[in-house]
C-alpha positions in Angstrom: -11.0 -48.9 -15.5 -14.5 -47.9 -17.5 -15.9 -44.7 -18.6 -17.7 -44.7 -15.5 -14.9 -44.9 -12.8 -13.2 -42.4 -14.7 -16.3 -40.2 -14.6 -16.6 -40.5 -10.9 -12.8 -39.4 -10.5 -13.0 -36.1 -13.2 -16.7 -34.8 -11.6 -15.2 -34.2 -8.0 -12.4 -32.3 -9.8 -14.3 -30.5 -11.8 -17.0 -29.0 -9.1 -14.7 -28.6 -6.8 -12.5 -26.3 -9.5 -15.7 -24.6 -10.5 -16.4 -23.7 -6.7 -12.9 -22.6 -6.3 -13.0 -20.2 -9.7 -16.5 -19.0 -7.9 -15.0 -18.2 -4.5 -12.0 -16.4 -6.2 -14.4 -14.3 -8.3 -16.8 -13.1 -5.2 -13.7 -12.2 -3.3 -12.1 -10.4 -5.7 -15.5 -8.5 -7.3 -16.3 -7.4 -3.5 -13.3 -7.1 -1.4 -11.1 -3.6 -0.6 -13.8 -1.7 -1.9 -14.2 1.5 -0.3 -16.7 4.1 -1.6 -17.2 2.3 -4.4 -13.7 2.2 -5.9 -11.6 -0.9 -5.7 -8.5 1.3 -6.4 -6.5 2.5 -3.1 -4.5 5.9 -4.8 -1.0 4.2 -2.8 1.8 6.4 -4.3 5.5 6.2 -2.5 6.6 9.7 -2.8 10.2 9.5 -1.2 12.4 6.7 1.1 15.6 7.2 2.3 17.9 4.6 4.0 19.0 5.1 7.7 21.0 2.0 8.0 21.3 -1.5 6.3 17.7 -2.4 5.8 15.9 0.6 7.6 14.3 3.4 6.2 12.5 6.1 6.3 9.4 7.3 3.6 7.1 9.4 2.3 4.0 7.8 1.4 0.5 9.2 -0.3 -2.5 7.5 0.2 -5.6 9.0 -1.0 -5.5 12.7 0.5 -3.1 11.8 3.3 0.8 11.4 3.8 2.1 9.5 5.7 6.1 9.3 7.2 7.0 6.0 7.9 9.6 4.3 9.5 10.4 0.6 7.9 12.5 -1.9 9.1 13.3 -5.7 8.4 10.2 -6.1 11.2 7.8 -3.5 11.1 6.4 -0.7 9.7 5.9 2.7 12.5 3.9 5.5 11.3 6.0 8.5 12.3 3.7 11.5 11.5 0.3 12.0 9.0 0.0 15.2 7.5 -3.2 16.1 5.4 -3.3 17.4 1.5 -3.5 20.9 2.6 -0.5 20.6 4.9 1.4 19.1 1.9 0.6 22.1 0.2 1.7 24.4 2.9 5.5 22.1 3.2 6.0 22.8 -0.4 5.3 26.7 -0.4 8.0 27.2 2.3 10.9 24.9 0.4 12.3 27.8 -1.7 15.4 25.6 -2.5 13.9 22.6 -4.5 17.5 20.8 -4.3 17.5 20.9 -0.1 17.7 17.4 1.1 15.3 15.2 3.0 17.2 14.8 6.4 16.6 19.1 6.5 12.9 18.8 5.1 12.6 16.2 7.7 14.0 17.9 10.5 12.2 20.9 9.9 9.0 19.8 9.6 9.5 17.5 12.6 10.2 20.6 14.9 7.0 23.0 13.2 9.6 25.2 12.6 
């Protein structure tokens, strides 16, 4: 085998690693971009189980939460409530300690 075979086999490998690198860097430089920011603000604020493998949480995304139930196979959203509503649900839970099947309940019914 000569310098020149050898050369034929590295080239290929080597463009074809470059356009690889390339493609990686344009996808991560200019995908999930919204407004400008690459960052989605994903914070999981509270989950409790219902059963082996299903549960129920409290996730903030940007200026939204979200309920959701999760399961082995999916994901449901259960109920979106905005940052002010947020603000409201903590100004009426006096008792800091109550759990979340009565925070749930209660803000499921409005009450």
């Amino acid at each position: 085998m000569s310098f020149l075979d050898f050369l034929k086999l590295l080239l290929p490998l080597f463009i074809i690693c470059g356009l690889l690198f390339g493609v990686l860097y344009f996808v991560k430089k200019y995908s999930f971009k919204k407004n400008g920011s690459s960052q989605l603000n994903i914070k999981v604020i509270s989950s409790q189980i219902l059963m082996p493998k299903k549960f129920i949480s409290v996730v903030r995304i940007n200026d939204k939460l979200l309920v959701l139930g999760v399961s082995e196979n999916n994901i449901t959203l259960l109920k979106e409530f905005q940052a002010e509503e947020e603000m409201k649900m903590e100004e009426t839970n006096t008792n800091p300690l109550s759990s979340f099947a009565e925070l749930f309940k209660k803000n499921l019914t409005g009450k």
